[in-house]
OpenMM code with the backbone's topology and positions (N, CA, C; nanometers):
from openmm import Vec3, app, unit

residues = "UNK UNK UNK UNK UNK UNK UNK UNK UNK UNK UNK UNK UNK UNK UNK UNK UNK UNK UNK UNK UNK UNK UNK UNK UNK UNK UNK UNK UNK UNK UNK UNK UNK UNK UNK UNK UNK UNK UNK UNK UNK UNK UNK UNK UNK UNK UNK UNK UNK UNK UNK UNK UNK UNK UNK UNK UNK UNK UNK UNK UNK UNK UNK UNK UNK UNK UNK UNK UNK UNK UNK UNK UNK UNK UNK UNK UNK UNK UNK UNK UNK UNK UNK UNK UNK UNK UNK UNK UNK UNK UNK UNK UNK UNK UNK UNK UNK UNK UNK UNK UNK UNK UNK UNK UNK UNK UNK UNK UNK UNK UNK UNK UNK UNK UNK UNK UNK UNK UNK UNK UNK UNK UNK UNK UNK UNK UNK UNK UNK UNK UNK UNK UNK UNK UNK UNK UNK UNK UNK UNK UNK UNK UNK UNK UNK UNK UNK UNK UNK UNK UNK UNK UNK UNK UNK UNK UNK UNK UNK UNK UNK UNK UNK UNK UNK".split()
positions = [
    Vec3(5.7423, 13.8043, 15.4797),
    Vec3(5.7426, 13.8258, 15.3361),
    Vec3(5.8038, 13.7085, 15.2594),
    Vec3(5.9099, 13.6553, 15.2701),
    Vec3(5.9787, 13.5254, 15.2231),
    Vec3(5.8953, 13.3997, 15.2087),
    Vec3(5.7757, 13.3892, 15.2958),
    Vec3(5.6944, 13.2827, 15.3074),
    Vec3(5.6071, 13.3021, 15.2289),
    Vec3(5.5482, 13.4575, 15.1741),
    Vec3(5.4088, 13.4958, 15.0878),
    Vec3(5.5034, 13.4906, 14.9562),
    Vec3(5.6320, 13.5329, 14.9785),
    Vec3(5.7086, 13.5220, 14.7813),
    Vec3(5.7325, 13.3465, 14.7750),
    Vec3(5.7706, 13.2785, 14.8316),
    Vec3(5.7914, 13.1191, 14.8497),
    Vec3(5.6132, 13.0688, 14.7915),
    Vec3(5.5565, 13.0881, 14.8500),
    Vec3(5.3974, 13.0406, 14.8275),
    Vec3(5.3710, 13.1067, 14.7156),
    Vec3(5.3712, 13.2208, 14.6739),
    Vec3(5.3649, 13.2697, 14.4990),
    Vec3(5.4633, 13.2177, 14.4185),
    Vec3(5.5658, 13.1568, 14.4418),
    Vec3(5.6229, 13.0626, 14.3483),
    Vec3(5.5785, 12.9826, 14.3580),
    Vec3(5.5456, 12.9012, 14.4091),
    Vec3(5.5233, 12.7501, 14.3938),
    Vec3(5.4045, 12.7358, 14.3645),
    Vec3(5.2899, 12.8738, 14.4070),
    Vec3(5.1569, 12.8653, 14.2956),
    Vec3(5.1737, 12.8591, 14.1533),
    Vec3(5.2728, 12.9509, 14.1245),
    Vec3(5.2918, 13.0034, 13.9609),
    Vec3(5.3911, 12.9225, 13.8811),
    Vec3(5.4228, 12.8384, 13.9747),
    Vec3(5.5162, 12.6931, 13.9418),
    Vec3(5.3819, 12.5783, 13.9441),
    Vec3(5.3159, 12.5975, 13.9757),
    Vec3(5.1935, 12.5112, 14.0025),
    Vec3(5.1148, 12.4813, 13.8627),
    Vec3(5.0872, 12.6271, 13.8703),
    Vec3(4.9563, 12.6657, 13.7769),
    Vec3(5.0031, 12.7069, 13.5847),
    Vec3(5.1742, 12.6746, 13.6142),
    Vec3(5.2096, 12.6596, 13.4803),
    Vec3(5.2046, 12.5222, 13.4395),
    Vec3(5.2682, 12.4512, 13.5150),
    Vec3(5.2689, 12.2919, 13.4660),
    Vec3(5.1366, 12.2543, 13.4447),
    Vec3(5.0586, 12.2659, 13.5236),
    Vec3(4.9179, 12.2045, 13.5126),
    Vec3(4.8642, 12.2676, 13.4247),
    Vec3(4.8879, 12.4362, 13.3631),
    Vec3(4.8002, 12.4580, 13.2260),
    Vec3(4.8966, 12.4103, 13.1267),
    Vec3(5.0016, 12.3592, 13.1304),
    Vec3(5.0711, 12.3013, 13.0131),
    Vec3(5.0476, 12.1591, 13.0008),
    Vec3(4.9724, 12.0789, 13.1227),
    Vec3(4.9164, 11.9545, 13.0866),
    Vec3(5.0006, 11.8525, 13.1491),
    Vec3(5.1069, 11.8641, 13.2069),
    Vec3(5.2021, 11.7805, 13.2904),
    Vec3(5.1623, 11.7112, 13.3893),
    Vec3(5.1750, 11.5627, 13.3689),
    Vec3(5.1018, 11.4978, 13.4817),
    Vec3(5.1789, 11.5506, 13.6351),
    Vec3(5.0766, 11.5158, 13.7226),
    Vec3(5.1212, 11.6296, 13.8537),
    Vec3(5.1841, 11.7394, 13.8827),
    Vec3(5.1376, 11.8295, 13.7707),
    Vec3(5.1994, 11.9527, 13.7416),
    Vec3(5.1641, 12.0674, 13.8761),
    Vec3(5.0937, 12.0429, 13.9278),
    Vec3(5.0463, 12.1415, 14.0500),
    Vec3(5.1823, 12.0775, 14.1470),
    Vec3(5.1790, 11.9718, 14.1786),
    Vec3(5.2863, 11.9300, 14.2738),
    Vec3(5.4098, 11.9575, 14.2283),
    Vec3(5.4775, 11.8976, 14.1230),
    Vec3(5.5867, 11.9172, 14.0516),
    Vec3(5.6188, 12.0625, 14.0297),
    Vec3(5.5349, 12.1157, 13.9767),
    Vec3(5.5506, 12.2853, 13.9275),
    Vec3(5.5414, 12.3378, 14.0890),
    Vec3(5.4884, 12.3252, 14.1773),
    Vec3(5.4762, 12.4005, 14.2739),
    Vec3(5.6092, 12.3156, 14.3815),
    Vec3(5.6509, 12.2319, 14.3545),
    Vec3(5.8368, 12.2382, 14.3973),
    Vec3(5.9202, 12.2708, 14.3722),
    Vec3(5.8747, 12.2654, 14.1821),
    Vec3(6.0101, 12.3710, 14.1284),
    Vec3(5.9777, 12.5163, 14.1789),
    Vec3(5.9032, 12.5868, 14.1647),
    Vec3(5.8651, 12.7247, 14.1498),
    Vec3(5.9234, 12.7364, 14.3094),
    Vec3(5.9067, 12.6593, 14.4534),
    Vec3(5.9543, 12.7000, 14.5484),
    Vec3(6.0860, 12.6389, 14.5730),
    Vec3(6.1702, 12.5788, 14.4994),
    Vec3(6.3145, 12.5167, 14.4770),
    Vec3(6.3678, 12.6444, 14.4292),
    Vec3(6.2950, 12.7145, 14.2892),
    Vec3(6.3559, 12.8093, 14.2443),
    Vec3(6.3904, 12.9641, 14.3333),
    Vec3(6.2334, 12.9613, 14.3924),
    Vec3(6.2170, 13.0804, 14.4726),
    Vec3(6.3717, 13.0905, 14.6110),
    Vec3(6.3531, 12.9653, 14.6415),
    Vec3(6.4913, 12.9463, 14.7727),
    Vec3(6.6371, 12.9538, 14.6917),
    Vec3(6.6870, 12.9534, 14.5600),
    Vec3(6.7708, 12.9206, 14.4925),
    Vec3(6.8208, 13.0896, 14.4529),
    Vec3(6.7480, 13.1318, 14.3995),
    Vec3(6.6939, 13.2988, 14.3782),
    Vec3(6.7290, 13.3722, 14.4936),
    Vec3(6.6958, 13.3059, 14.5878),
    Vec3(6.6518, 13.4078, 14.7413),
    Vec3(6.8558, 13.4170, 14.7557),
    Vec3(6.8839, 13.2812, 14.7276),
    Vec3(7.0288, 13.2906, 14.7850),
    Vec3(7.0763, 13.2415, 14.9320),
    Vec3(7.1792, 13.2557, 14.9822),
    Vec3(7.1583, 13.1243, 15.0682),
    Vec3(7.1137, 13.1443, 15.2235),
    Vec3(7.1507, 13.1359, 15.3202),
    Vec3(7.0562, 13.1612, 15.4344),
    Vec3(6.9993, 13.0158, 15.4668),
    Vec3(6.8796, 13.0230, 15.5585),
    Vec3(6.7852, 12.9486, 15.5926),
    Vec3(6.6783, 12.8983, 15.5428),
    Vec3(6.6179, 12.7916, 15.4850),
    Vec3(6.5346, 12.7925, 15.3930),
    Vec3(6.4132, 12.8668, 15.4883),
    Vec3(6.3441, 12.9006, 15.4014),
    Vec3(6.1861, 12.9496, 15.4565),
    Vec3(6.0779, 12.8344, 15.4971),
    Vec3(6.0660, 12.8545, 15.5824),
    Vec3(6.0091, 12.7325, 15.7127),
    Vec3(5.8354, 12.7725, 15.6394),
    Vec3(5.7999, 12.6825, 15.6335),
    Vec3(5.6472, 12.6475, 15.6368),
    Vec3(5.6022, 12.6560, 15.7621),
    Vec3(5.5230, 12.7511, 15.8637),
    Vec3(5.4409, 12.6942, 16.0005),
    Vec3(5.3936, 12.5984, 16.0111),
    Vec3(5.3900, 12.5522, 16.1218),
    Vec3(5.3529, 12.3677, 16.1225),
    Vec3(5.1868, 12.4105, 16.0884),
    Vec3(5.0903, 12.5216, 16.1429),
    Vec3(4.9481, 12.5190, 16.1313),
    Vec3(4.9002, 12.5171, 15.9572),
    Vec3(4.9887, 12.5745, 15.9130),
    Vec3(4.9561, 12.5812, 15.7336),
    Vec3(5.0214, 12.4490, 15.6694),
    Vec3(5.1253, 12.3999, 15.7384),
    Vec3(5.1730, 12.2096, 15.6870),
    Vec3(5.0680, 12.1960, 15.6618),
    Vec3(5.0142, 12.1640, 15.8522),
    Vec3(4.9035, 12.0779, 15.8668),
    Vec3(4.7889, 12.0902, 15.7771),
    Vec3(4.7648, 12.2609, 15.7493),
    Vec3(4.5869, 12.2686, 15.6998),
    Vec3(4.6427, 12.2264, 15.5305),
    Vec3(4.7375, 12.2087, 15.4642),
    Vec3(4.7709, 12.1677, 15.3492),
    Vec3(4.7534, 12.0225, 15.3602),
    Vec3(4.7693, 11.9411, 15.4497),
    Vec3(4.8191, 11.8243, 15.4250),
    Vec3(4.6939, 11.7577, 15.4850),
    Vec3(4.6002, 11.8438, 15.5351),
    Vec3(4.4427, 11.7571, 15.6018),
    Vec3(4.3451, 11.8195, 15.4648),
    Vec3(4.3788, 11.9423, 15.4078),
    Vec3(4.3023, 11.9490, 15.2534),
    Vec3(4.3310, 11.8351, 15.1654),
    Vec3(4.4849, 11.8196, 15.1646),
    Vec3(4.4939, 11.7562, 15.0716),
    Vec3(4.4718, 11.6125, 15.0759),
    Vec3(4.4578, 11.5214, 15.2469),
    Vec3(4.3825, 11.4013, 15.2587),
    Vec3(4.2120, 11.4468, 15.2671),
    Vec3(4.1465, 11.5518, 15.2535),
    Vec3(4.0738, 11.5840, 15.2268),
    Vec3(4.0050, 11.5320, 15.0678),
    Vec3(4.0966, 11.5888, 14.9849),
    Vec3(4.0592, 11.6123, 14.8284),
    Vec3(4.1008, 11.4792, 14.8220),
    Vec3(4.1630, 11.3918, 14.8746),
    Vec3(4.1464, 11.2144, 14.8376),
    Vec3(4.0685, 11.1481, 14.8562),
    Vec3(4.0490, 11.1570, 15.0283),
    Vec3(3.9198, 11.0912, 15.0622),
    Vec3(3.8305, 11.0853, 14.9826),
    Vec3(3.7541, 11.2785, 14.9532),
    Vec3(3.6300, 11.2706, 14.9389),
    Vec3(3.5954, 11.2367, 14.7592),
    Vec3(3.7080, 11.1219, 14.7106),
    Vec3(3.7024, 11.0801, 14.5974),
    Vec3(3.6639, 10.8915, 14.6045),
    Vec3(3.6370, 10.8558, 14.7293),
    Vec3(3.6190, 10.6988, 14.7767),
    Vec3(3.4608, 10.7301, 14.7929),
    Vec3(3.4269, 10.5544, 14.7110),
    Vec3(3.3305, 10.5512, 14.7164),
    Vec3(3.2692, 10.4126, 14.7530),
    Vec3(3.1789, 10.3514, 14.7900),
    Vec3(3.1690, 10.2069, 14.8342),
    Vec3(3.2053, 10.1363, 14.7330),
    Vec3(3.2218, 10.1655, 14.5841),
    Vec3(3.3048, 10.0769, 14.4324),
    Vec3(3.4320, 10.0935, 14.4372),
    Vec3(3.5091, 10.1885, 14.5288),
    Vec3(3.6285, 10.1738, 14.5275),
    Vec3(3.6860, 10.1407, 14.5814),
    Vec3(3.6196, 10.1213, 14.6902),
    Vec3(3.6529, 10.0008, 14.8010),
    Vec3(3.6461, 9.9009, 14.7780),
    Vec3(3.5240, 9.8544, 14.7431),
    Vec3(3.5164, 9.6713, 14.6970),
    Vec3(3.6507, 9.6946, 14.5569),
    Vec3(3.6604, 9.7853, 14.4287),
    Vec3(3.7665, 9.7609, 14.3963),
    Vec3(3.9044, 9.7677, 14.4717),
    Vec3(3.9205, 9.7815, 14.5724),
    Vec3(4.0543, 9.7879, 14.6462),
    Vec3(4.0698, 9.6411, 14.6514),
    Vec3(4.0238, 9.5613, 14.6517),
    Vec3(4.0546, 9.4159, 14.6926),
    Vec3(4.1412, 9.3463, 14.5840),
    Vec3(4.1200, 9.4245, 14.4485),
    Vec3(4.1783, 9.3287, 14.3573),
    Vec3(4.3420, 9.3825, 14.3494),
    Vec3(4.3619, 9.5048, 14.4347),
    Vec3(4.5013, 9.5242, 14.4192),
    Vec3(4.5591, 9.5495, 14.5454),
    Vec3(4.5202, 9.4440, 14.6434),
    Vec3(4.5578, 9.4257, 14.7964),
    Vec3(4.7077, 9.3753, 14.7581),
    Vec3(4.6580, 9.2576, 14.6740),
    Vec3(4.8264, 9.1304, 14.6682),
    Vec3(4.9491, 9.2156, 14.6189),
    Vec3(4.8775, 9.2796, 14.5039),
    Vec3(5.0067, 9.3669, 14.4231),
    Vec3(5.1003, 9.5048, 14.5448),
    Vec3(4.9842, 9.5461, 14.6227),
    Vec3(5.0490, 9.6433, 14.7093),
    Vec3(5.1441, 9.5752, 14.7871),
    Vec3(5.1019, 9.4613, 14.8592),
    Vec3(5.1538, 9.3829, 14.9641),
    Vec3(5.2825, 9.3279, 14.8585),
    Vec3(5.3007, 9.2670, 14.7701),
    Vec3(5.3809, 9.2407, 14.7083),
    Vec3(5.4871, 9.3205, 14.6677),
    Vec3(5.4095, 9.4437, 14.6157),
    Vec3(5.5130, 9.5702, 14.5841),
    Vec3(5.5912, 9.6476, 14.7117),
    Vec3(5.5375, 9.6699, 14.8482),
    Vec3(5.5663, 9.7014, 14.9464),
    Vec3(5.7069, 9.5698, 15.0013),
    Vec3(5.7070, 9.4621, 14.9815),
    Vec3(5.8077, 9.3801, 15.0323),
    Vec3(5.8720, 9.3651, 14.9162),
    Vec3(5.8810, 9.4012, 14.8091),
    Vec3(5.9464, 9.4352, 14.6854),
    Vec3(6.0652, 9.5611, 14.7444),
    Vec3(5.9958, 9.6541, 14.7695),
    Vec3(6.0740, 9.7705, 14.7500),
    Vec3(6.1569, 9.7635, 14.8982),
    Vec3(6.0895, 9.6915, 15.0325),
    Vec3(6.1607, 9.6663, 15.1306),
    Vec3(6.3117, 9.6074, 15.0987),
    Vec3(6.2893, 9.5238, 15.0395),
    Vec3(6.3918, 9.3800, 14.9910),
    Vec3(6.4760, 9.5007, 14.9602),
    Vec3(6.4709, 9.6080, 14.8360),
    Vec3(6.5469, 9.6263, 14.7676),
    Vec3(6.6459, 9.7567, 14.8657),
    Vec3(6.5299, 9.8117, 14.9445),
    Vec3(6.6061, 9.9041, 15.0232),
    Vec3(6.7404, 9.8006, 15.1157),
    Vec3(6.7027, 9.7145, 15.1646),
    Vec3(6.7932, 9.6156, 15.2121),
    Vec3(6.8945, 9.6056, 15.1386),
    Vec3(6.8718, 9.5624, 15.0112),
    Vec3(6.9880, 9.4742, 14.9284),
    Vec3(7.1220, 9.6132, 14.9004),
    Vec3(7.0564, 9.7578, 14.8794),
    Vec3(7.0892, 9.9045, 14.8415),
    Vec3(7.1908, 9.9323, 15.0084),
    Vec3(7.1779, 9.8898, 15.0937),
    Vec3(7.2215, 9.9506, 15.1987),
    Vec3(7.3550, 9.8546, 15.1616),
    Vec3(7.3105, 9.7256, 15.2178),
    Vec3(7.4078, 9.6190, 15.2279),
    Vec3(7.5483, 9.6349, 15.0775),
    Vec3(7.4950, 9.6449, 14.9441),
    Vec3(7.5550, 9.6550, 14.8505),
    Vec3(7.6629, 9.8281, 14.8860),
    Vec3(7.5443, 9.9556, 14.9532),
    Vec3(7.6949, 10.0591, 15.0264),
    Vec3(7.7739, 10.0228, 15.1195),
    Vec3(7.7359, 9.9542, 15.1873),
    Vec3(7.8500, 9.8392, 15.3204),
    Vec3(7.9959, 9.8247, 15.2197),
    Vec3(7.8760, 9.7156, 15.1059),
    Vec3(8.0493, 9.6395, 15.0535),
    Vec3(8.1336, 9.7430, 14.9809),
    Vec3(8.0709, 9.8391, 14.8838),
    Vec3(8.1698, 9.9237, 14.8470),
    Vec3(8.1820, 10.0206, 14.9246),
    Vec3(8.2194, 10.0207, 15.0588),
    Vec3(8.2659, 10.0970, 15.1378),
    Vec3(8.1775, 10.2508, 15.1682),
    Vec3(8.0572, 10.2815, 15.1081),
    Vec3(8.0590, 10.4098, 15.0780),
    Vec3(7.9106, 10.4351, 15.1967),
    Vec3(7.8207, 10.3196, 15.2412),
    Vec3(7.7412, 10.3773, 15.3443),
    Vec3(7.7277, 10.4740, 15.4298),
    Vec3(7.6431, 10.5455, 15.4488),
    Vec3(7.6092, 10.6616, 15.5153),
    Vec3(7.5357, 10.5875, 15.6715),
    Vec3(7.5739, 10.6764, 15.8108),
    Vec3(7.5430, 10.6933, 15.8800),
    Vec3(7.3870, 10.6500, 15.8726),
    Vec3(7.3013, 10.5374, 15.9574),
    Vec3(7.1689, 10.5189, 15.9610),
    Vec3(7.1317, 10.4563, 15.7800),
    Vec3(7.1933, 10.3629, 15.7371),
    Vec3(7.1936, 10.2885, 15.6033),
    Vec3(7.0883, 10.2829, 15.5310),
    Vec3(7.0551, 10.1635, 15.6916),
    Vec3(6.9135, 10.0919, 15.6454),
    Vec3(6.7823, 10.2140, 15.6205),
    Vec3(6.8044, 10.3261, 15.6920),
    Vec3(6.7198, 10.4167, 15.7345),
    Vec3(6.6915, 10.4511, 15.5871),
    Vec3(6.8324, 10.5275, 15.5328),
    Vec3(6.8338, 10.6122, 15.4390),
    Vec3(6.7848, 10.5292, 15.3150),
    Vec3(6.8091, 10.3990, 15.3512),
    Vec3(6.7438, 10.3263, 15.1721),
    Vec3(6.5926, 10.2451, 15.1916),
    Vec3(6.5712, 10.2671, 15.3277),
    Vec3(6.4341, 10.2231, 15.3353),
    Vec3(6.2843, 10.3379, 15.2541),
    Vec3(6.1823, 10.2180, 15.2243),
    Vec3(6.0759, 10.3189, 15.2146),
    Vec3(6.0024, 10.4189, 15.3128),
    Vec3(5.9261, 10.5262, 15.2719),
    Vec3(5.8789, 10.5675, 15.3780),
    Vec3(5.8950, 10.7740, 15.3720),
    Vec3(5.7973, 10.8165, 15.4277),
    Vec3(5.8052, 10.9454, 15.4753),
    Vec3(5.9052, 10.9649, 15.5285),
    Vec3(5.9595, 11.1167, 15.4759),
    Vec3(6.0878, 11.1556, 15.5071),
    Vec3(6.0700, 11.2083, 15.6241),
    Vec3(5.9675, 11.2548, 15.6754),
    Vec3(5.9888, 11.3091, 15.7945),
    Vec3(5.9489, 11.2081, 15.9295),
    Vec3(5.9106, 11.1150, 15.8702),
    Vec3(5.8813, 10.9985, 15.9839),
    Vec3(5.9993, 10.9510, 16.0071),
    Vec3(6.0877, 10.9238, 15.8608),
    Vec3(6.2609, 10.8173, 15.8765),
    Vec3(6.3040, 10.8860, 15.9431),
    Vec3(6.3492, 11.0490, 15.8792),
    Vec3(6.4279, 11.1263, 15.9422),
    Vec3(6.4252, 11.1203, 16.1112),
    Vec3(6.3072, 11.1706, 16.1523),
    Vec3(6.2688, 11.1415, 16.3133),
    Vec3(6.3097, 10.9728, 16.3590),
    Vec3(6.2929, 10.8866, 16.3281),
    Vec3(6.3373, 10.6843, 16.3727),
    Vec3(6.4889, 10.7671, 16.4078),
    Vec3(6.5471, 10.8050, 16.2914),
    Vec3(6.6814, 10.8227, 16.2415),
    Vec3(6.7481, 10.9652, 16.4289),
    Vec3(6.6310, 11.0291, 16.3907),
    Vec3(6.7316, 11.1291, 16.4821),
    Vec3(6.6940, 11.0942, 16.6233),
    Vec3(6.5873, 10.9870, 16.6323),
    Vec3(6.5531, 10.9381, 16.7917),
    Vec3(6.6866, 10.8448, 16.8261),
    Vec3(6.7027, 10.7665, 16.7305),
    Vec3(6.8357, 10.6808, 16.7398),
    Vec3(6.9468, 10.7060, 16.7112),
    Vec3(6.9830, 10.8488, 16.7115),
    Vec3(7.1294, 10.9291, 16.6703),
    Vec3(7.2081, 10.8340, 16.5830),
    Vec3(7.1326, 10.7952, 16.4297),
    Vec3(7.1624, 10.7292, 16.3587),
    Vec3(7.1701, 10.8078, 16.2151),
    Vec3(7.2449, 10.8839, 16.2262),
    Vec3(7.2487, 10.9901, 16.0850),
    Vec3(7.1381, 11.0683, 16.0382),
    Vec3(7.0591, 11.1362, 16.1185),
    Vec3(6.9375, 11.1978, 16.0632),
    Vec3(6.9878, 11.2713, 15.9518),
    Vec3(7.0494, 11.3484, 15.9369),
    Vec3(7.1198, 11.4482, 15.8309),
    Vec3(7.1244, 11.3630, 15.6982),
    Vec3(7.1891, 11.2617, 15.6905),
    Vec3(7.1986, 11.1509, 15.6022),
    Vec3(7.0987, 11.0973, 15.5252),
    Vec3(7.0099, 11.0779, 15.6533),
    Vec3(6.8924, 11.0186, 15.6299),
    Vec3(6.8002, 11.0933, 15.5436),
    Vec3(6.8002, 11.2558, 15.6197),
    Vec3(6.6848, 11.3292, 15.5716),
    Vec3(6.7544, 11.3374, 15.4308),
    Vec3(6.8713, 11.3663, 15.3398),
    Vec3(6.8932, 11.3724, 15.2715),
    Vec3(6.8587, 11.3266, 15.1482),
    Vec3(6.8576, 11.1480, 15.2122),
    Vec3(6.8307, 11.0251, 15.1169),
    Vec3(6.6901, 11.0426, 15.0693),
    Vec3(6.6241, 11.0840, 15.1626),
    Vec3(6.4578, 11.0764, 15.1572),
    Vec3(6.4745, 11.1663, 15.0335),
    Vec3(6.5079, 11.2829, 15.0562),
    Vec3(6.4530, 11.4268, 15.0316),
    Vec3(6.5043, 11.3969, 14.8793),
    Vec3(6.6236, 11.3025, 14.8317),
    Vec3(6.6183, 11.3205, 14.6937),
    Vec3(6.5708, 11.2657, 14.6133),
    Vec3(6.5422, 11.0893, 14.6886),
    Vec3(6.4624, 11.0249, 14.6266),
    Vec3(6.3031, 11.0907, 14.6012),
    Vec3(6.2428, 11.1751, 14.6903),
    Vec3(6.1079, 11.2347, 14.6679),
    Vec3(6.1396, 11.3358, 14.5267),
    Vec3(6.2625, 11.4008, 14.5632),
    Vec3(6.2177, 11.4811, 14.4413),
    Vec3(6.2504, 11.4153, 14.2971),
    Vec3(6.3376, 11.3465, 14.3122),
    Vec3(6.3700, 11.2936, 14.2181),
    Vec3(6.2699, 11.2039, 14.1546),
    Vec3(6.1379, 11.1138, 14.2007),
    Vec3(6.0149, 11.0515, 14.2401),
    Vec3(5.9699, 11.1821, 14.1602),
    Vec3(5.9450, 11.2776, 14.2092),
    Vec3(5.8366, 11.4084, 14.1847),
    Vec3(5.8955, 11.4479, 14.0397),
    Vec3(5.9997, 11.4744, 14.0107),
    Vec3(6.0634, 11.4785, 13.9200),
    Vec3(6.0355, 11.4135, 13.7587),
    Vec3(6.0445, 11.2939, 13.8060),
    Vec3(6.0522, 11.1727, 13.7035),
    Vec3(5.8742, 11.1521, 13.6585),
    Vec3(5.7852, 11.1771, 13.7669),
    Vec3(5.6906, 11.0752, 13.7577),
    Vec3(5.6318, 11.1435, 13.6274),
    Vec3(5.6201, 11.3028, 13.5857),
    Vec3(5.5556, 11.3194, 13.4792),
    Vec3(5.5923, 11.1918, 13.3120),
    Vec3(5.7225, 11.2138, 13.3586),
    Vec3(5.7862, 11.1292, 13.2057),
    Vec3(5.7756, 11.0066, 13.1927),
    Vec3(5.7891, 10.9399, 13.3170),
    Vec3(5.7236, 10.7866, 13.3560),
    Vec3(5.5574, 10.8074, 13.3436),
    Vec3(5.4797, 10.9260, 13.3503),
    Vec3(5.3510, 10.8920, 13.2740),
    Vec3(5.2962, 10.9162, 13.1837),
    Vec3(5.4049, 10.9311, 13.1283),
    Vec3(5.3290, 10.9793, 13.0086),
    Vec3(5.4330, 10.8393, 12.8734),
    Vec3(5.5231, 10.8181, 12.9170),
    Vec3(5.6183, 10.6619, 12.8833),
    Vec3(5.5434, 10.5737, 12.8817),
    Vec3(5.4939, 10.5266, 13.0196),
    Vec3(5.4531, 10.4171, 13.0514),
    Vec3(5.2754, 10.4056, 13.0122),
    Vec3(5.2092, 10.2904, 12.9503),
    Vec3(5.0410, 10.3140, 12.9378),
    Vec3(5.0243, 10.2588, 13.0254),
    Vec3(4.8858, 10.3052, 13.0661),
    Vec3(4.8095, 10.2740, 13.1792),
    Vec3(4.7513, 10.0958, 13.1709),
    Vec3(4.7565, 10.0297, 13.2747),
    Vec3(4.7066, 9.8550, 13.2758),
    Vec3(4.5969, 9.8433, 13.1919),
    Vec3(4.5554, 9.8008, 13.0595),
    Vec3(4.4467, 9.7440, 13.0103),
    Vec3(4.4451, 9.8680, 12.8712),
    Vec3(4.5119, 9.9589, 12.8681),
    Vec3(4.5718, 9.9961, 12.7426),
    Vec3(4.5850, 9.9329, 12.6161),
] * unit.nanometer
topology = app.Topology()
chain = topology.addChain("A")
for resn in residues:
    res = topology.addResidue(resn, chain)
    for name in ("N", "CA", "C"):
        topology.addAtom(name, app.Element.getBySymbol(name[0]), res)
């Protein structure tokens, strides 16, 4: 039952943002609505997702991307190869500079580099707990920067205009 009330929040957290027009309001609304639902529930264990419904969420949802590529969006992929590659050793650099800068003021967490690097939280987390290098820490870092990412991005799009604006 906790898993069917968890999944009706985060639909009805979903399906409010997105009829109110919020950029990534299905995602956003459907984290709050299951942030709220676990918050509500009180404390305990969070309510585990089965790995078979992760999965069939997360192969729909490279599903509903894919089947949006088309041979023009491919040949357009080329003109923003440099900027990815650029932006990707951008944000590397900075996870670096973020660890090293908690070193000097004393305040680094267990697995540093882990926790300020880019990347899937559940991929770091796992580097992190294969190398008994602060997974806890780690998963932490991930988990707030995503929401906080998930969080922000409506107001950052609707702030920021789109290139050629």
């Amino acid at each position: 039952m906790p898993l069917i009330l968890l999944l009706l929040s985060a639909t009805i957290g979903g399906l409010v943002l997105a009829r109110l027009g919020v950029p990534g309001g299905l995602v956003v609304g459907g984290l709050i609505g299951a942030a709220a639902y676990q918050l509500i529930r009180g404390g305990g264990a969070p309510v585990e997702v089965p790995g078979p419904l992760r999965t069939a969420a997360f192969l729909v949802l490279g599903a509903a991307i894919g089947s949006t590529i088309t041979r023009d969006t491919v040949s357009g992929l080329r003109g923003v190869l440099l900027p990815a590659v650029l932006a990707a050793v951008l944000i590397i650099g900075a996870g670096v500079v973020i660890a090293l800068g908690l070193r000097v003021v004393g305040i680094a967490p267990p697995g540093d580099v882990l926790a300020t690097s880019p990347g899937a939280l559940s991929a770091i987390a796992a580097v992190a707990a294969e190398r008994g290098t602060g997974p806890a820490e780690v998963a932490l870092f991930h988990t707030v920067r995503v929401v906080l990412v998930l969080l922000s991005l409506p107001l950052l799009l609707t702030l920021l205009p789109e290139p050629g604006d």
